[in-house]
C-alpha positions in Angstrom: -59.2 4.0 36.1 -57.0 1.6 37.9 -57.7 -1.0 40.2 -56.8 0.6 43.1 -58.2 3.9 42.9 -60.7 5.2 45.7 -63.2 8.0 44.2 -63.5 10.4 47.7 -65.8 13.6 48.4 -64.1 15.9 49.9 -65.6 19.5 50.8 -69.4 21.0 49.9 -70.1 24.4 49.7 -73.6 25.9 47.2 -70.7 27.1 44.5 -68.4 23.7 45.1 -68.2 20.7 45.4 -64.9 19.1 45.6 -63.9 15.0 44.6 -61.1 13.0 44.8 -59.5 10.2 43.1 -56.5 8.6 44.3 -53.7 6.2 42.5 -51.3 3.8 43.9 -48.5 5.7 42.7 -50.3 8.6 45.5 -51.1 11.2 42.4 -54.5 12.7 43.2 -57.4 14.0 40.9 -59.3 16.4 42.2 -62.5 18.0 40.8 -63.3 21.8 41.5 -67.1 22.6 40.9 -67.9 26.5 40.6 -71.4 28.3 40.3 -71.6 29.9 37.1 -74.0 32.1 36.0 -74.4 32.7 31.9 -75.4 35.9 30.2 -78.9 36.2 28.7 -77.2 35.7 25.2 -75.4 32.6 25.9 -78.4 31.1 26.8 -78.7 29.9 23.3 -75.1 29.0 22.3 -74.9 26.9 26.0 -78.4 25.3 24.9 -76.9 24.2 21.1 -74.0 22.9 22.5 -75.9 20.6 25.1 -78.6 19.5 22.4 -75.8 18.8 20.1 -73.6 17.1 22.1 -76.7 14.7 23.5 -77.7 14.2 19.5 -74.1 12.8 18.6 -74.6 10.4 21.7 -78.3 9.4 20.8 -77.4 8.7 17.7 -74.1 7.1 18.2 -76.4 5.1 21.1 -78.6 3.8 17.9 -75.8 2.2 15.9 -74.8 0.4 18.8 -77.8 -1.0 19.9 -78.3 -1.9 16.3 -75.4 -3.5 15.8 -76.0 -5.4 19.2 -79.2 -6.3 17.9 -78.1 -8.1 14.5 -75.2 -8.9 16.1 -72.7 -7.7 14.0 -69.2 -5.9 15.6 -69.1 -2.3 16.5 -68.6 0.3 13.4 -65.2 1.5 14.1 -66.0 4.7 12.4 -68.4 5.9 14.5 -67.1 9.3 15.0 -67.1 10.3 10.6 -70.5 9.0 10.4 -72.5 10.8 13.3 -70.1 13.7 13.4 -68.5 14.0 9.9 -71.0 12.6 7.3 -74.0 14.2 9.8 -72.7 17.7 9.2 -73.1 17.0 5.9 -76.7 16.2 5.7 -79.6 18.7 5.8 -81.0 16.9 9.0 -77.5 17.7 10.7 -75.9 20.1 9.3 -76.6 22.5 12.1 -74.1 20.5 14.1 -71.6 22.4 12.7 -72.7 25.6 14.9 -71.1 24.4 18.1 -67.6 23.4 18.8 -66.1 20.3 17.5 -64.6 19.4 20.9 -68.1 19.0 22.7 -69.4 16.4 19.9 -66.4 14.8 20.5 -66.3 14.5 24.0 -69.8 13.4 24.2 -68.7 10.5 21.5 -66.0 9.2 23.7 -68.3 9.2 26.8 -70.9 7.2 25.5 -67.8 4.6 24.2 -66.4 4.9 28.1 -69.7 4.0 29.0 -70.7 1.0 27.1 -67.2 -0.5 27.3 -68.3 0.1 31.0 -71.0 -2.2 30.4 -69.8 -4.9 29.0 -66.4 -5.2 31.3 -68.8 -5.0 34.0 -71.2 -8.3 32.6 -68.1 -10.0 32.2 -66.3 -9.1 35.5 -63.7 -7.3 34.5 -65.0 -3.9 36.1 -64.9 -3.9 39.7 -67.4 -2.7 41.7 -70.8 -2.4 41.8 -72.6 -3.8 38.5 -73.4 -0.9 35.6 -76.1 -0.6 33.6 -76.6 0.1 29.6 -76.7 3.6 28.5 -79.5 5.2 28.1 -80.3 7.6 25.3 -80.2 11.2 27.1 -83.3 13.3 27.2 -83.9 17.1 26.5 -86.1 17.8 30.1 -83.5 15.5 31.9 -79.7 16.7 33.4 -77.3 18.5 30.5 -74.0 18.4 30.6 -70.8 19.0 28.4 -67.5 18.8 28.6 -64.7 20.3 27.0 -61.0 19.5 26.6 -57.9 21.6 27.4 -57.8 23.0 24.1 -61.3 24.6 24.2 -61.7 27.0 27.2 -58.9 29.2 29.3 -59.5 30.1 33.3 -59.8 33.3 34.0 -59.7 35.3 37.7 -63.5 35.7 37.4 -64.7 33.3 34.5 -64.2 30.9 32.1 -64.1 31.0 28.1 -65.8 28.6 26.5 -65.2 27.7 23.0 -68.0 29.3 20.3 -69.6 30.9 23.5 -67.6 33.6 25.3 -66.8 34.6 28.7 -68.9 32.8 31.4 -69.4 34.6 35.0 -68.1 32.3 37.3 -68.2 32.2 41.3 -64.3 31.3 42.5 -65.0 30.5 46.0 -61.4 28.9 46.3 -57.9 29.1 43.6 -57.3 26.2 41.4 -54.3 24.4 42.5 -53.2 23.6 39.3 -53.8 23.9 35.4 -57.1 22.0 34.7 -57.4 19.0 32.3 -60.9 19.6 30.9 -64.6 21.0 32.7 -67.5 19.9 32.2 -70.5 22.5 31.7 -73.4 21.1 33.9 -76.9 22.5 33.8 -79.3 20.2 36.4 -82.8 20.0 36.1 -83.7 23.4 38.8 -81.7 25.5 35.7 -78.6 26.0 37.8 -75.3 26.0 35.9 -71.8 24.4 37.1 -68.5 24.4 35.9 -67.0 20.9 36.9 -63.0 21.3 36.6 -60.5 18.1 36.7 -57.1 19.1 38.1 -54.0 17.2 38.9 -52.7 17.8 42.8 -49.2 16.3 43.4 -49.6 15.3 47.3 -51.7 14.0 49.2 -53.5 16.2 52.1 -52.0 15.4 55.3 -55.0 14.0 57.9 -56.3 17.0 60.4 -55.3 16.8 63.8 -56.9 15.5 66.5 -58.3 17.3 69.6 -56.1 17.1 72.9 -58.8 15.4 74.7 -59.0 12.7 72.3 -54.9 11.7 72.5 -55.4 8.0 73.8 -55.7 5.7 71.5 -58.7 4.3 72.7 -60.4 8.0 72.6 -60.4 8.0 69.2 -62.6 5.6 68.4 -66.4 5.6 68.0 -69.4 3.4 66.9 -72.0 5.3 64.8 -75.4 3.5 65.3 -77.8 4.5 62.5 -81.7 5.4 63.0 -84.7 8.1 62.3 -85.6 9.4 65.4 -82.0 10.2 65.8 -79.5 10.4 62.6 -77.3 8.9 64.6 -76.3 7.4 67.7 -72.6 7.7 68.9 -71.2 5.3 71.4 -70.0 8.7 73.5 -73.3 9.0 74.0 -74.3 11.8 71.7 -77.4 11.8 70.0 -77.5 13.4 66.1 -81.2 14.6 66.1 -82.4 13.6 62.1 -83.1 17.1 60.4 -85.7 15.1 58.4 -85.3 17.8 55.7 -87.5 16.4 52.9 -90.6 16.0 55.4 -90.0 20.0 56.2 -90.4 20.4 52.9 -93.2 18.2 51.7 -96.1 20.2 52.0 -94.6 22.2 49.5 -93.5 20.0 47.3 -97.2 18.3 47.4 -98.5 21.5 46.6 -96.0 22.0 43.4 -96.6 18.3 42.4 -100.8 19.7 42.4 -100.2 23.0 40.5 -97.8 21.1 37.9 -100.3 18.4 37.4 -103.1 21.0 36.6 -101.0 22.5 33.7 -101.6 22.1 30.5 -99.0 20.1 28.6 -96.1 21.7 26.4 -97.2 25.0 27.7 -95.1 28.0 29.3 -96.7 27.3 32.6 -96.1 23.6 33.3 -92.5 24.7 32.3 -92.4 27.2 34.7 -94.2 25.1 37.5 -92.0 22.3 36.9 -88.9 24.1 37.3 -90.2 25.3 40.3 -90.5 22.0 41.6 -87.2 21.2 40.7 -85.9 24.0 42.6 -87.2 22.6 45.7 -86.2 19.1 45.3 -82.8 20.7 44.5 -82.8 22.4 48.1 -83.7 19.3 49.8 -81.2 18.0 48.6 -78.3 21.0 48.8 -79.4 20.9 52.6 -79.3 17.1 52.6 -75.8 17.0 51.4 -74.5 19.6 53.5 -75.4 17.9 56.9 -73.8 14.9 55.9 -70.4 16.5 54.6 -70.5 18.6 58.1 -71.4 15.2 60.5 -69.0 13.1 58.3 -65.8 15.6 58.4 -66.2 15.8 62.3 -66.6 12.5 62.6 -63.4 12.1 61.0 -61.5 14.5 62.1 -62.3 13.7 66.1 -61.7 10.0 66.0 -59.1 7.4 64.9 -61.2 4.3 64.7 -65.0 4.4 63.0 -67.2 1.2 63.3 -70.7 1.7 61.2 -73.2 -1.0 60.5 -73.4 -2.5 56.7 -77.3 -1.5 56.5 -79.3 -3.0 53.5 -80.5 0.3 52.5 -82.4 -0.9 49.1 -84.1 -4.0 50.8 -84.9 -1.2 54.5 -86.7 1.1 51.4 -88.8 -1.6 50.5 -91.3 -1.1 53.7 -94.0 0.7 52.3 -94.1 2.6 55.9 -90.6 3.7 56.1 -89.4 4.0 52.3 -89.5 7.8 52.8 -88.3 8.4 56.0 -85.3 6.0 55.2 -84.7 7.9 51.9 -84.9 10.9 53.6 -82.5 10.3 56.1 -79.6 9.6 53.7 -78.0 6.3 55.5 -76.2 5.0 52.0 -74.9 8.7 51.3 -73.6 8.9 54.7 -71.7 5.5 54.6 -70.2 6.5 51.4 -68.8 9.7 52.7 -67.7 8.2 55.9 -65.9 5.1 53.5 -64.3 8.4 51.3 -63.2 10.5 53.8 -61.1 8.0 56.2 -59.4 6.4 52.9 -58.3 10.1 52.5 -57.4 10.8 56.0 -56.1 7.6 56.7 -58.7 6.9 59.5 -60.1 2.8 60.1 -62.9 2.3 59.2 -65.3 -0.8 60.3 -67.9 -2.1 58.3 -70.1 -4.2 60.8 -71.8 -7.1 59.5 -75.9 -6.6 59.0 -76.9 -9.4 60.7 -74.3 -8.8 64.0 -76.8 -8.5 66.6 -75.3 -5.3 68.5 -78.9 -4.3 70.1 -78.7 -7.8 71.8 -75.8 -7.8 73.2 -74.8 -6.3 76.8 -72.4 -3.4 76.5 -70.4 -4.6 79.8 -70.7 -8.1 80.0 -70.9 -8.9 77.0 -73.6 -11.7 77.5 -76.4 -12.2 74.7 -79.9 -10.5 76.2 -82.3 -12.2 73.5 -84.7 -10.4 70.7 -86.0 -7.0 71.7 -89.1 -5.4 70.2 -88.6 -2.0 68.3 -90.2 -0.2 71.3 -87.9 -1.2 73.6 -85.9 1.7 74.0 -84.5 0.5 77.5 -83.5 -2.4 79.1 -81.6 -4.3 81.8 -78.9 -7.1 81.8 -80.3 -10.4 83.2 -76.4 -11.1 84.0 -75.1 -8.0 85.5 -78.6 -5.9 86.1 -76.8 -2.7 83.9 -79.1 -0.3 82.3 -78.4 0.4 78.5 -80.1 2.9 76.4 -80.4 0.8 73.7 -79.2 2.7 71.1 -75.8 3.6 72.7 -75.5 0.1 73.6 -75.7 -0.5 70.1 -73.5 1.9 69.1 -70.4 0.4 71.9 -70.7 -3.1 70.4 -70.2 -1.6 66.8 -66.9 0.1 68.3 -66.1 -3.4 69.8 -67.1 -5.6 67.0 -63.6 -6.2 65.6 -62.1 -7.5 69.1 -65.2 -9.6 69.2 -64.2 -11.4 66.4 -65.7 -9.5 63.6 -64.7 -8.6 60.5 -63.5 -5.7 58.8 -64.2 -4.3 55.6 -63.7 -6.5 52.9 -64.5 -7.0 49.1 -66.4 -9.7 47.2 -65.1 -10.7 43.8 -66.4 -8.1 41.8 -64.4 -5.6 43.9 -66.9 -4.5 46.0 -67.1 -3.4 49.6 -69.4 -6.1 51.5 -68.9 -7.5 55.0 -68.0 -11.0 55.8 -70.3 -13.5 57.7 -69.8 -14.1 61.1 -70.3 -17.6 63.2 -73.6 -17.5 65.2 -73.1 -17.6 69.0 -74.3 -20.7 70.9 -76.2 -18.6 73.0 -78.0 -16.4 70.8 -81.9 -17.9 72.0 -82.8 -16.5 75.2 -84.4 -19.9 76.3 -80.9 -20.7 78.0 -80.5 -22.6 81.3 -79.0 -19.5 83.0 -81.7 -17.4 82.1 -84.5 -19.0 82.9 -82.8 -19.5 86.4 -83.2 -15.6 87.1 -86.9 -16.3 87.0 
């Protein structure tokens, strides 16, 4: 992946879900995900290919972490040992059932992935810091992937290599040949088909609305919070579908029943799966108000200002962790980042320690510390009323002409937002103040 390449979510739908990758040279990746639904008889073939392919990288995963731990280089024929030589062996040789491609695949994923790791000690991976791979487990997320030469499109399906026809749900055409798909079976027992195509040009940006033509229109700070999702500087309030909490009785209740079952039995299977299946709604519905709040965000303004919230450190509150992680804030920024790098849209990153519910929407003057109750208050300068959260929300669209900064990157290549000089007149113990009184 190059250096400047920006990974962007584009659509959601249940059967799709749709990414992008754009190059400097403007040549996007897009990947198409489809619903599929396997026949009771490819159950099994499906299952050997997933338990193979997650062997070959367990084992693979071994000899590395052996080598690392005598340290001693890499074997450099990795693939004839835990592919080639395994077939040969009565522990292995049932590797041989599936499709040579998958084993494959899964070898050069877990080789992706470790050089990962070590580029990303060292610095040379940008972004955020990656962690060691992990050896895969049977009860956990499956997933394959095959290469061109190993499955064909169809109107209706897909053929898989060593397994057949597979139902699929084409909600939208391909737009061009695919490069490979990934076979994806997540922990509620729902199968995807994940395809990686090629689109030549870019998507031109949506249009915006005739009342929004002026410049200044088009812009909008997004103030972040749990009573409200959000808080728009128009003045519109996003009421927080708190969707987990909907759900948590249930989910308490599944979490009771799965407890009470007896290990390695038919039933705890059964019960967990259930659970699963509701955790996977939670988060379906989760996903899908943030794809729809995000596109119209988007698509209705020119300018975006959001606050750089530290999410992990807000989670860390004993009292709000779930509310917080139910809310979604670091999904929503993420989306928000994607979608105006792929519309072309500014977006500002405000720094976390700008203080936009102090400040005074209209004057501009520095109101002092405010309790979390406060929900209301009144300029000591010009005697203006703000709703506090919609004042917040102006002074995140205005933080850039206030001097602010914009988005920026540290030296790992990360997002982050730059520091800001404090204001001399941040303390409310001021001489002008205490005049008013």
């Amino acid at each position: 992946m190059s250096a400047s390449s920006v990974i962007c979510l584009l659509h959601f739908r249940p059967s799709m879900v749709v990414y992008v990758l754009y190059h400097a040279d403007q040549v996007m990746k897009a990947r198409y995900n489809y619903r599929i639904y396997p026949k009771y008889h490819q159950l099994q073939p499906l299952a050997k290919a997933m338990g193979c392919g997650r062997v070959v990288w367990n084992d693979a995963l071994w000899l590395y972490k052996k080598a690392e731990i005598e340290k001693t280089d890499r074997p450099k024929n990795i693939s004839s040992v835990v592919i080639t030589q395994a077939k040969k062996t009565e522990a292995r040789k049932w590797l041989s059932e599936v499709s040579s491609v998958v084993l494959q695949q899964s070898l050069r994923d877990l080789q992706t992935a470790w050089n990962n790791y070590f580029d990303s000690k060292k610095g040379k991976r940008k972004g955020k810091e990656v962690g060691k791979p992990k050896f895969k487990k049977k009860s956990s997320r499956q997933a394959i992937r095959f290469a061109l030469n190993a499955f064909t499109v169809h109107s209706e399906s897909v053929k898989l290599a060593k397994i057949g026809h597979v139902k699929m749900v084409v909600s939208r055409p391909l737009p061009s040949s695919p490069s490979s798909v990934t076979i994806i079976k997540d922990c509620a027992g729902r199968y995807f088909a994940s395809f990686v195509v090629e689109v030549s040009q870019l998507i031109p940006p949506p249009s915006v609305p005739p009342n929004r033509g002026d410049a200044e229109g088009r812009g909008v700070g997004i103030d972040l919070g749990l009573t409200h999702f959000c808080i728009l500087s128009t003045g519109e309030k996003v009421e927080n579908p708190r969707l987990h909490k909907k759900m948590l009785k249930r989910i308490k209740k599944a979490n009771r029943k799965l407890a009470k079952a007896k290990k390695d039995s038919k039933r705890r299977e059964r019960r967990k799966r259930k659970l699963a299946k509701l955790h996977a709604k939670v988060k379906d519905q989760r996903t899908d108000f943030l794809h729809k709040l995000t596109t119209r965000l988007v698509r209705e303004n020119q300018t975006l200002a959001v606050e750089d919230l530290n999410v992990a450190g807000l989670i860390k509150n004993r009292k709000l962790s779930r509310a917080i992680s139910d809310a979604g804030w670091a999904k929503f920024k993420a989306l928000l980042e994607a979608k105006c790098d792929k519309y072309g849209k500014d977006l500002i990153i405000v720094d976390r320690y700008y203080p936009s519910t102090q400040i005074c929407s209209f004057c501009g003057k520095l109101g002092g510390k405010k309790e979390l109750d406060v929900r209301e208050w009144t300029c000591l300068y010009c005697n203006t009323v703000h709703d506090r959260d919609i004042c917040a929300a102006t002074n995140l669209l205005k933080y850039k002409d206030a001097g602010g900064q914009s988005e920026s990157q540290n030296g790992r290549g990360a997002s982050v937002s730059l520091p800001v000089a404090a204001v001399c007149d941040e303390t409310s113990t001021n001489y002008e103040q205490f005049s008013l009184f």
